[in-house]
C-alpha positions as CSV (number, residue, x, y, z in Angstrom):
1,X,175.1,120.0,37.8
2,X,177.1,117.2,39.2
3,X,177.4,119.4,42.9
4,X,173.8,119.9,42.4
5,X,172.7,116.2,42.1
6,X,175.2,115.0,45.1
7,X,173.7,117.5,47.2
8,X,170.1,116.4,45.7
9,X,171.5,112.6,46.6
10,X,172.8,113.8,50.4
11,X,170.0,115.3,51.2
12,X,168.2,112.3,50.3
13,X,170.3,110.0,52.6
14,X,170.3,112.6,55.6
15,X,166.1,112.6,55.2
16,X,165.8,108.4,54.7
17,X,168.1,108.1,58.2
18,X,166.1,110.7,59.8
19,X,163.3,109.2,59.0
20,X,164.3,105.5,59.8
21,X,165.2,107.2,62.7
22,X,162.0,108.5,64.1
23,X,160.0,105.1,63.1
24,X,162.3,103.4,65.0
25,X,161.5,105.6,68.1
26,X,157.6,104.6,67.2
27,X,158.4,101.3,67.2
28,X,159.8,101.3,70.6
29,X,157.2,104.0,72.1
30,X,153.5,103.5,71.0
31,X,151.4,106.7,70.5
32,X,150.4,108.0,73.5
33,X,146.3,108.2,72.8
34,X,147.1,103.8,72.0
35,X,149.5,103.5,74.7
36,X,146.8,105.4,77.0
37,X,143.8,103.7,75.5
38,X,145.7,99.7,76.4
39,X,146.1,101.5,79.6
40,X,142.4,102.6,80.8
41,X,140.7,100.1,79.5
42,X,140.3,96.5,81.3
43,X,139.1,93.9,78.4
44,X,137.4,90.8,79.2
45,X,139.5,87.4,79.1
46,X,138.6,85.3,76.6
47,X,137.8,82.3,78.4
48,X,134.9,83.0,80.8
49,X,131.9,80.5,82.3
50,X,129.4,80.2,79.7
51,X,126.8,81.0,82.9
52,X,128.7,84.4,83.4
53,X,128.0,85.3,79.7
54,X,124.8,84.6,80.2
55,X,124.5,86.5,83.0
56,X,126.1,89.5,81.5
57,X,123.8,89.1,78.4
58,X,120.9,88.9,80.6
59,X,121.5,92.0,82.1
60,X,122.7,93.8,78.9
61,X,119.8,93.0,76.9
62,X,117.2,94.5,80.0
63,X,119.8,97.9,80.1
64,X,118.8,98.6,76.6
65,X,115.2,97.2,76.3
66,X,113.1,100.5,76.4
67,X,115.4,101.3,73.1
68,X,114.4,97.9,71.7
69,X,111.3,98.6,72.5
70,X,110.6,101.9,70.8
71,X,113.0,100.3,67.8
72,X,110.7,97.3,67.2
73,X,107.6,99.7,67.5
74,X,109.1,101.9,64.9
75,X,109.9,99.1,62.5
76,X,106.3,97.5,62.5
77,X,105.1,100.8,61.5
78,X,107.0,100.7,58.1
79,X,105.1,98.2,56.9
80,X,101.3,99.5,55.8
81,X,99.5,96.3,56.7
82,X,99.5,97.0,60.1
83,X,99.0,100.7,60.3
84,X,95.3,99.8,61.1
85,X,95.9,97.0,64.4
86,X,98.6,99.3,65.5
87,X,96.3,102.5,65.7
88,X,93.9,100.4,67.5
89,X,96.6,99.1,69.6
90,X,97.5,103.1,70.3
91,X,94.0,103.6,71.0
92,X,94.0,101.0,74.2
93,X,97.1,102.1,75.4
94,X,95.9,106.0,75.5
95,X,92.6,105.2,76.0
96,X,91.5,102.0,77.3
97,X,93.8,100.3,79.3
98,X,93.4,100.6,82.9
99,X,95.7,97.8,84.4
100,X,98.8,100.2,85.1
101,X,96.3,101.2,87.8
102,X,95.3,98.0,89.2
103,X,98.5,95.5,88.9
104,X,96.3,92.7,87.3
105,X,98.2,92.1,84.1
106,X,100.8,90.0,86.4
107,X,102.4,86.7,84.6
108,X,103.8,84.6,87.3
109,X,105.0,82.0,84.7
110,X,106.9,85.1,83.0
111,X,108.2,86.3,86.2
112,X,109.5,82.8,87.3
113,X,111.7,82.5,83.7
114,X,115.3,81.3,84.2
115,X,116.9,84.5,82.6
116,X,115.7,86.6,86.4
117,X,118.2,84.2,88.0
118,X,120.7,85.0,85.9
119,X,119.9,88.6,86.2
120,X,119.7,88.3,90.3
121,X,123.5,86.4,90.1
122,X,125.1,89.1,87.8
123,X,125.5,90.8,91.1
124,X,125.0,88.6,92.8
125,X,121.7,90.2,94.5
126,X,120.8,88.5,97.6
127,X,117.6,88.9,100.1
128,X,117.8,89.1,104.3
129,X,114.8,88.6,105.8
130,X,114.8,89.8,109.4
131,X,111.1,88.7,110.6
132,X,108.0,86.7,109.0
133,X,104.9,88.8,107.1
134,X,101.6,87.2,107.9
135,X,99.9,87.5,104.3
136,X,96.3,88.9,106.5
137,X,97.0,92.6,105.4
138,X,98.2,94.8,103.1
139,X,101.9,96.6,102.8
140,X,104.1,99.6,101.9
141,X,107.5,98.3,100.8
142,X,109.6,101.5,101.1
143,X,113.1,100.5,99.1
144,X,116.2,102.7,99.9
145,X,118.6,103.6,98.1
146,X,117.1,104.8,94.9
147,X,120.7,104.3,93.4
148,X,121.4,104.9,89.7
149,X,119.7,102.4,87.6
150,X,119.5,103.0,83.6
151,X,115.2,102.2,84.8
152,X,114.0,101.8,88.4
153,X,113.1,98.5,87.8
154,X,116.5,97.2,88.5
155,X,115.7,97.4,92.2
156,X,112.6,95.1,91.4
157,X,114.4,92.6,89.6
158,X,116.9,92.1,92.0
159,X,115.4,91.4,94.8
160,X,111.4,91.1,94.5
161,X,111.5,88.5,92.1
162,X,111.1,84.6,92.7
163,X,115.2,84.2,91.6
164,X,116.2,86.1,94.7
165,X,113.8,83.6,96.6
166,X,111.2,86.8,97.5
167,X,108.2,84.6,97.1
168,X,109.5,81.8,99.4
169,X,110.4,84.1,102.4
170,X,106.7,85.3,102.2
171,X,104.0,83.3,100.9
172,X,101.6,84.6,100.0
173,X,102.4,88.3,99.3
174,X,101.7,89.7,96.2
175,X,104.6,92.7,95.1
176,X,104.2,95.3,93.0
177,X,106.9,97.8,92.1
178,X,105.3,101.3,91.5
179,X,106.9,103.3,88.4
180,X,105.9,106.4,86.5
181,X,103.3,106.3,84.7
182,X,104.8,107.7,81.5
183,X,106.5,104.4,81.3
184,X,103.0,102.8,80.8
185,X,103.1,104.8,76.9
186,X,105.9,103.3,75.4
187,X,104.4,100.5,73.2
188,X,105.4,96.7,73.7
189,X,108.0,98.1,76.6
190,X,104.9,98.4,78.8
191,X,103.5,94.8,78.1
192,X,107.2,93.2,79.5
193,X,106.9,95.4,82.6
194,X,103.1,94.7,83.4
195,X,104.1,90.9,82.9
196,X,106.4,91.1,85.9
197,X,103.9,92.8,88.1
198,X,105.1,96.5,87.8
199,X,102.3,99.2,88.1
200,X,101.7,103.0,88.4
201,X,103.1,105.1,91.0
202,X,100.1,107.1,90.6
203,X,98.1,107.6,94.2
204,X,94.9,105.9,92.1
205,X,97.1,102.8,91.8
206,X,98.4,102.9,95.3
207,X,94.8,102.4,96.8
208,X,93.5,100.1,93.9
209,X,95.8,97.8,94.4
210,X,96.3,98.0,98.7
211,X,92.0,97.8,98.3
212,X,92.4,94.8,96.4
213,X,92.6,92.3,99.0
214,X,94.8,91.1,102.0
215,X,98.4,90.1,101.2
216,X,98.5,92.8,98.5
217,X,102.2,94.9,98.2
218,X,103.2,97.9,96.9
219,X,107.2,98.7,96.2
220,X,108.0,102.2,96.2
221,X,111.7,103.5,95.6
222,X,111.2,106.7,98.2
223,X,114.5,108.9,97.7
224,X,113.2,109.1,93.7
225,X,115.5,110.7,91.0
226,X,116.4,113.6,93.8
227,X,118.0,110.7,95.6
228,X,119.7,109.6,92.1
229,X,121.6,112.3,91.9
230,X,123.5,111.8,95.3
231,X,123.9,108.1,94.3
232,X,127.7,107.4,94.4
233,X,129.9,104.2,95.7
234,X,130.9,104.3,99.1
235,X,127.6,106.7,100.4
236,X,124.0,105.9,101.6
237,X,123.2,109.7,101.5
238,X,118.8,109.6,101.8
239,X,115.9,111.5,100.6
240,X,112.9,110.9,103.1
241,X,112.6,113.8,105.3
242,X,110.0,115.4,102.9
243,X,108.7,112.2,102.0
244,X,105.0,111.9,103.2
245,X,103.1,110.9,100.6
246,X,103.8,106.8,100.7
247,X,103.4,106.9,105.0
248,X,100.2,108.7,104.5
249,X,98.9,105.6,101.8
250,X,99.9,103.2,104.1
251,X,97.7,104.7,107.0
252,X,94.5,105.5,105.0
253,X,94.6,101.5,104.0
254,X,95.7,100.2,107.2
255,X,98.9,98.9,105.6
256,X,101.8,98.1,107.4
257,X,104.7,99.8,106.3
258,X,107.9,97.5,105.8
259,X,111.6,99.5,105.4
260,X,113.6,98.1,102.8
261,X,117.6,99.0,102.8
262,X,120.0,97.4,99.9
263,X,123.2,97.5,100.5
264,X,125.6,97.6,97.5
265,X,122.8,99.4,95.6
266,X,124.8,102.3,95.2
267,X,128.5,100.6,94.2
268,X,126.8,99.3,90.7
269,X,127.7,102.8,89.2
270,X,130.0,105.5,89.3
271,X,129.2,108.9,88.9
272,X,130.5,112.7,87.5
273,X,130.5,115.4,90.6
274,X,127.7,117.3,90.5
275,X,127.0,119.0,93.7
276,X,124.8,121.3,94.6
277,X,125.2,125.1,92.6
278,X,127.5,123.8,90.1
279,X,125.9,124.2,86.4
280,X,125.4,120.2,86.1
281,X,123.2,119.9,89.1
282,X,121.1,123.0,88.0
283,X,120.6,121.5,84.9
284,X,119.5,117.7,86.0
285,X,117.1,119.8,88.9
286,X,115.6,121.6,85.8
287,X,115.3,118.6,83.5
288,X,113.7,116.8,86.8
289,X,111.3,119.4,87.1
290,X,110.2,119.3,83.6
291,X,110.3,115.9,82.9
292,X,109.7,113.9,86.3
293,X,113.2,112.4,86.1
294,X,116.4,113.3,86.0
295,X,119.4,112.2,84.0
296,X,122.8,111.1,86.6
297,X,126.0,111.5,84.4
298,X,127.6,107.6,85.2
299,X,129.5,105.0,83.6
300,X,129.9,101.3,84.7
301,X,131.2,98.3,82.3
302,X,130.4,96.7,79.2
303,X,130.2,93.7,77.9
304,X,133.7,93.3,76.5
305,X,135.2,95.4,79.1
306,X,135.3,95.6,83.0
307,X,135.5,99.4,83.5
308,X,133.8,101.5,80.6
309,X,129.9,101.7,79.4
310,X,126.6,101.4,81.0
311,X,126.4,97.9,82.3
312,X,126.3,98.0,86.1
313,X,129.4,96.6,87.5
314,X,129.1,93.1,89.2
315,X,129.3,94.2,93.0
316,X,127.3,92.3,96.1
317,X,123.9,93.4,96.6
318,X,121.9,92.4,99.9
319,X,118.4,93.9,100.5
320,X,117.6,93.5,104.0
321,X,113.8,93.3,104.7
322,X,113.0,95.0,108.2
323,X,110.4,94.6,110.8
324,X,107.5,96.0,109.6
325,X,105.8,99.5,111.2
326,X,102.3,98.1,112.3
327,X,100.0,101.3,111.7
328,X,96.4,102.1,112.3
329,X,93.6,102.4,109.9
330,X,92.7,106.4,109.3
331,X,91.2,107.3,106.3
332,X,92.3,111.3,106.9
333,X,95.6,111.2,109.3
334,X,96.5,114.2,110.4
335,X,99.9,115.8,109.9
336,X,101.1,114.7,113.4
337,X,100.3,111.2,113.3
338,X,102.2,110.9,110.1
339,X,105.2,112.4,111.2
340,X,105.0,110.4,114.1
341,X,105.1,107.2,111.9
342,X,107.5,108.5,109.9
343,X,109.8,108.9,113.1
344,X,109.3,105.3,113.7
345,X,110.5,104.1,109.9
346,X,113.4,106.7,109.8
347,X,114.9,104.7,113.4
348,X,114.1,101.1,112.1
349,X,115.6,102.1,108.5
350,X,118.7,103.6,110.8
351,X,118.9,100.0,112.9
352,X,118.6,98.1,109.9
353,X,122.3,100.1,108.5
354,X,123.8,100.2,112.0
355,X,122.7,96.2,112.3
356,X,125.0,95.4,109.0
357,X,126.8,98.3,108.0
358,X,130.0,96.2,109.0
359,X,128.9,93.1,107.2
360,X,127.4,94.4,103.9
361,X,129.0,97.8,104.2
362,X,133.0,97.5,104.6
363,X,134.4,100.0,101.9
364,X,131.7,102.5,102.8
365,X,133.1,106.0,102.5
366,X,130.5,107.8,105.2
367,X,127.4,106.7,107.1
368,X,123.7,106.7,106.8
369,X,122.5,109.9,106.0
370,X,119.1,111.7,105.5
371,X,119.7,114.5,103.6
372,X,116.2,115.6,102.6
């Protein structure tokens, strides 16, 4: 009994010095999903500007506000009292409500807020204006890159807003990002976005809005979300050979067509390879198809951190503003002469990269590319 318990006692010591053993190897070595984690991920200092915050709250608060949105909508409908002015609110959306067609739901007093500043200087975002834009006619705002934006109106609110100094530059001209109409659906969501001028993409809205008077604009982000998916840092990889549809607009209404290239638009994101026949690409082509829009696989920063989330990252952004295409009225152009226009916005698009490529461009990858 006594060999029994010493060897019970032994075995005892050998497994508490073992033990003390390995936690002193933890000690010194950190688990390798920690060690890895302290590695990959770059936290904000704790003492930053109070403007910066605001800046990054600015932006963080727009990435998410469809969600906010739809979560707001959902919680008034939990309380009964309101079922009936929300149905009737449904009903005008659905039913009534014409002004995504027309733009004239416009706030300049909400567009000129303080918090688009801060949005513009998260970047910062910057405009170049190359020539002046009498405000006597209409125009077609073609924007390039599309880019990877968690909603297209990132490209509106960067550079189209008074904070980026848009309404200075041009007096007088009225701009109007275009968007999907499906956008137009989502209660309270649609009411902020009408605010600050943003319409339907739809061809009705296009000519309702060019018809509406001189000095009237219209934004379109050409490449779409085919163009999103060849978004990447680096790359200004186009898709406009196909693209007819906004040059033939511009011609029926005698609107001068003005190309619109922002450089850095692309760097805000990075995204997952996905090229063409692997099973990621066939599956955002499908979900396009279906849906109208696709769904890039990115990542950027978030509010604690510099290099994981959804935030876009805080790289230079500088939308140069080109000479505009002067075209002539036709109410039915034929194929030719839109081709023929389009020629003459592909080479000023291509002189407006090859003007500042070297200024706004430095850690590009490749050149200016049309690739469809």
């Amino acid at each position: 009994m006594d060999k029994g318990h010493d060897l019970t006692a032994f075995s005892r010591t050998i497994s508490a010095s073992s033990l003390r053993g390995r936690l002193t190897k933890l000690t010194g070595t950190p688990l390798r999903p920690v060690a890895a984690l302290h590695v990959s991920i770059d936290f904000v200092p704790t003492k930053i500007p109070r403007k910066r915050r605001l800046q990054t709250m600015v932006v963080a608060v727009w990435s998410v506000l469809l969600v906010m949105s739809c979560f707001a909508f959902l919680m008034l409908c939990s309380v009964p009292a309101l079922w009936p002015f929300l149905v009737m609110y449904l009903i005008w959306i659905f039913c009534v409500d014409k002004s995504p067609a027309y733009g004239n739901r416009l706030a300049p007093w909400f567009r000129s807020l303080k918090i688009w500043q801060y949005f513009a200087d998260y970047y910062p975002a910057s405009l170049l204006k190359e020539c002046d834009l009498p405000a006597d006619r209409p125009y077609v705002f073609g924007y390039h890159p599309h880019g990877i934006s968690l909603y297209p109106q990132h490209q509106y609110l960067k550079y189209l807003l008074s904070a980026t100094g848009f309404s200075k530059a041009f007096p007088g001209i009225k701009p109007h990002l275009l968007t999907l109409t499906n956008n137009f659906y989502i209660p309270l969501y649609r009411e902020v976005i009408m605010s600050l001028g943003i319409s339907s993409v739809s061809r009705e809205s296009c000519s309702n809005i060019l018809s509406s008077g001189p000095g009237q604009a219209i934004t379109i982000v050409v490449g779409g979300a085919a163009e999103s998916l060849s978004a990447r840092p680096g790359t200004a990889d186009l898709t406009l050979k196909r693209r007819l549809g906004f040059i033939k607009v511009a011609i029926q209404h005698g609107a001068d067509l003005v190309p619109v290239f922002s450089f850095g638009e692309n760097d805000i994101y990075n995204q997952m390879p996905n090229e063409k026949g692997t099973t990621i690409y066939v599956l955002q082509k499908k979900f396009q198809n279906m849906f109208g829009f696709t769904l890039p696989l990115f990542h950027g920063r978030g509010m604690l951190n510099y290099n994981l989330g959804l935030m876009p990252y805080r790289r230079r952004i500088v939308s140069v503003i080109g000479r505009p295409i002067h075209v002539q009225r036709c109410e039915k152009p034929s194929l030719e002469e839109i081709e023929r226009v389009q020629r003459m916005y592909i080479e000023e698009l291509t002189r407006i990269w090859n003007t500042y490529k070297d200024e706004f461009a430095k850690t590009r990858l490749r050149e200016l590319s049309i690739v469809d």
